[in-house]
C-alpha positions as CSV (number, residue, x, y, z in Angstrom):
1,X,-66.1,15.3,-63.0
2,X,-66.7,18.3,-61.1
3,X,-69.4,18.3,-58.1
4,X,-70.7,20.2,-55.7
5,X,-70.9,18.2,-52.3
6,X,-74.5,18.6,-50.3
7,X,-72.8,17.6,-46.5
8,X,-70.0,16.6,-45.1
9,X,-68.3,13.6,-46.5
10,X,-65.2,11.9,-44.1
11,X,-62.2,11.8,-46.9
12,X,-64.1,13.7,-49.7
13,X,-64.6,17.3,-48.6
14,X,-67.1,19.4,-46.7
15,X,-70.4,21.1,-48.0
16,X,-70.5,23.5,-50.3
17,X,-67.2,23.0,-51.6
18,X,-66.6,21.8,-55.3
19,X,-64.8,18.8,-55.8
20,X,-63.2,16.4,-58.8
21,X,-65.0,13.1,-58.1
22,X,-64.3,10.1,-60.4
23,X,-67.6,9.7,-63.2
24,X,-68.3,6.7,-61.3
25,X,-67.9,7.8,-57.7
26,X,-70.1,10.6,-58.8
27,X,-72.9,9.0,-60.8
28,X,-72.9,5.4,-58.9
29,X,-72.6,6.8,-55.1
30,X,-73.1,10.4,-54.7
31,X,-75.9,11.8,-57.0
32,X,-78.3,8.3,-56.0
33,X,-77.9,9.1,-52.3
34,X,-78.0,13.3,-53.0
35,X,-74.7,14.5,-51.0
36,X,-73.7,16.1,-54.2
37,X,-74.3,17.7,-57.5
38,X,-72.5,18.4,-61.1
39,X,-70.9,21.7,-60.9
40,X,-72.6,23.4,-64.1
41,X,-73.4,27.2,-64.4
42,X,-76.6,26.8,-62.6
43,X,-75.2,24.9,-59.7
44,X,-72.6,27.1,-59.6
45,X,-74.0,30.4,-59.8
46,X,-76.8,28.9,-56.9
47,X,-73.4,27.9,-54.7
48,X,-72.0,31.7,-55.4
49,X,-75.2,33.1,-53.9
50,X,-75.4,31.2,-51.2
51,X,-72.2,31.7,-50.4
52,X,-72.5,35.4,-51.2
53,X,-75.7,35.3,-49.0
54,X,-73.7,33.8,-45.7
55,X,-70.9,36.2,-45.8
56,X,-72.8,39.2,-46.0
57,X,-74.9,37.5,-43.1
58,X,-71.6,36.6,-41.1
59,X,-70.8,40.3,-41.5
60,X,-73.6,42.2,-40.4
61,X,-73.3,40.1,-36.9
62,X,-70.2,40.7,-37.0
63,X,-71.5,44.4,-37.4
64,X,-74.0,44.0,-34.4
65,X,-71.7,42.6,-32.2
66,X,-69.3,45.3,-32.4
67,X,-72.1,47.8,-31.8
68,X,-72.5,45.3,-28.2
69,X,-68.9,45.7,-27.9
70,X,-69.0,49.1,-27.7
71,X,-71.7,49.7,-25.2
72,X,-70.2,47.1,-23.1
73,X,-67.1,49.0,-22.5
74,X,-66.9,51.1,-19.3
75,X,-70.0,49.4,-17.7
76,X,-70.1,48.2,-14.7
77,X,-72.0,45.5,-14.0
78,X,-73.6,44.8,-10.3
79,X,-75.4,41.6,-9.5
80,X,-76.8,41.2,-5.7
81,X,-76.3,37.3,-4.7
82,X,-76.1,35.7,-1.0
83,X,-72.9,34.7,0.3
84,X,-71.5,32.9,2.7
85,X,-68.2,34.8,5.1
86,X,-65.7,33.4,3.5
87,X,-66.8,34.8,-0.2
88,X,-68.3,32.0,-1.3
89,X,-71.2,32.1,-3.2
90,X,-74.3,30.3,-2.7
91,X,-74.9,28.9,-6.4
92,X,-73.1,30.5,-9.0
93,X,-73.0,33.7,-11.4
94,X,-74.1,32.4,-14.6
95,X,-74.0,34.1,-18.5
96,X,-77.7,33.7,-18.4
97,X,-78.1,36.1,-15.2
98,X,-75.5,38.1,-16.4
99,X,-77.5,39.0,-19.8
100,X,-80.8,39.5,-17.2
101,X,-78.9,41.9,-15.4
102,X,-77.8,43.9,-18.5
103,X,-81.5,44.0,-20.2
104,X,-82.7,45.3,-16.7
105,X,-79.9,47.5,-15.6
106,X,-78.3,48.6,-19.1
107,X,-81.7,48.1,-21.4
108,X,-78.6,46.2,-23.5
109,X,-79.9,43.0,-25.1
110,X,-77.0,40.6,-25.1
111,X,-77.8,36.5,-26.1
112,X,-76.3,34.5,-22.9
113,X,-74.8,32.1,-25.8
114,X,-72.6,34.9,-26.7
115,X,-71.5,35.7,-22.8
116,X,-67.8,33.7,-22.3
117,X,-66.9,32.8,-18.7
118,X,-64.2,30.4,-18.4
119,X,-66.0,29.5,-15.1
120,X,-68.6,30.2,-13.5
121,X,-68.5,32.8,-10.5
122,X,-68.6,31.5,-7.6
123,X,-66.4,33.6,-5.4
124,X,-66.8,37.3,-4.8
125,X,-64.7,39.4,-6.4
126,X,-64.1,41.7,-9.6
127,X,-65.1,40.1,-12.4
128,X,-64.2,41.0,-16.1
129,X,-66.7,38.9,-18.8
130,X,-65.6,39.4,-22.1
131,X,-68.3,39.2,-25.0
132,X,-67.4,37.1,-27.6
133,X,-67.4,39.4,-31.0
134,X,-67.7,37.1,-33.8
């Protein structure tokens, strides 16, 4: 029998993807504790959708981020922060002060989640942040 699976099942599959299950597997464990359902036309046409929905969602950030990626290039980004003599920094340069200081200095609206730093800055130097593009 052909299902649908509602989450993630260890061994089985992962949501949204469309399975053969055993009749018994199906009716006896998965449909009584709703991680799947039978893969008729309706079910299937509501999975296409969805599915449709999510990758025309997944594109149009895609789409933004690009646009980001674009203004990014060629700035230059200055952040004032005490220091010690030897270059240290007191604290550390974080993504989230990094997005502050583009809003206020660029009027660009980046989401810190999307800011990758292998580290976080805590010497003085150049830095080069890379936003993550999905």
């Amino acid at each position: 029998m052909k299902v649908i699976l509602l989450d993630n099942i260890k061994g089985v599959g992962k949501k949204d993807e469309v399975i053969n299950a055993s009749d018994g597997y199906a009716r006896n464990f998965l449909f009584p504790k709703k991680l799947a359902l039978e893969a008729n036309s309706e079910n299937m046409s509501k999975l296409k959708a969805k599915q449709d929905s999510n990758q025309y969602k997944k594109s149009q950030e895609k789409e933004e981020a690009q646009k980001i990626a674009d203004k990014l290039k060629g700035i230059l980004l200055k952040i004032q922060i005490k220091a010690g003599e030897n270059g240290k920094i007191f604290g550390s340069i974080t993504a989230k002060e990094i997005a502050d200081n583009l809003k206020a200095q660029y009027s660009i609206e980046v989401d810190k989640k999307k800011i990758e730093l292998k580290d976080p800055i805590k010497m003085l130097r150049k830095l080069y942040c890379f936003y993550k593009a999905i």
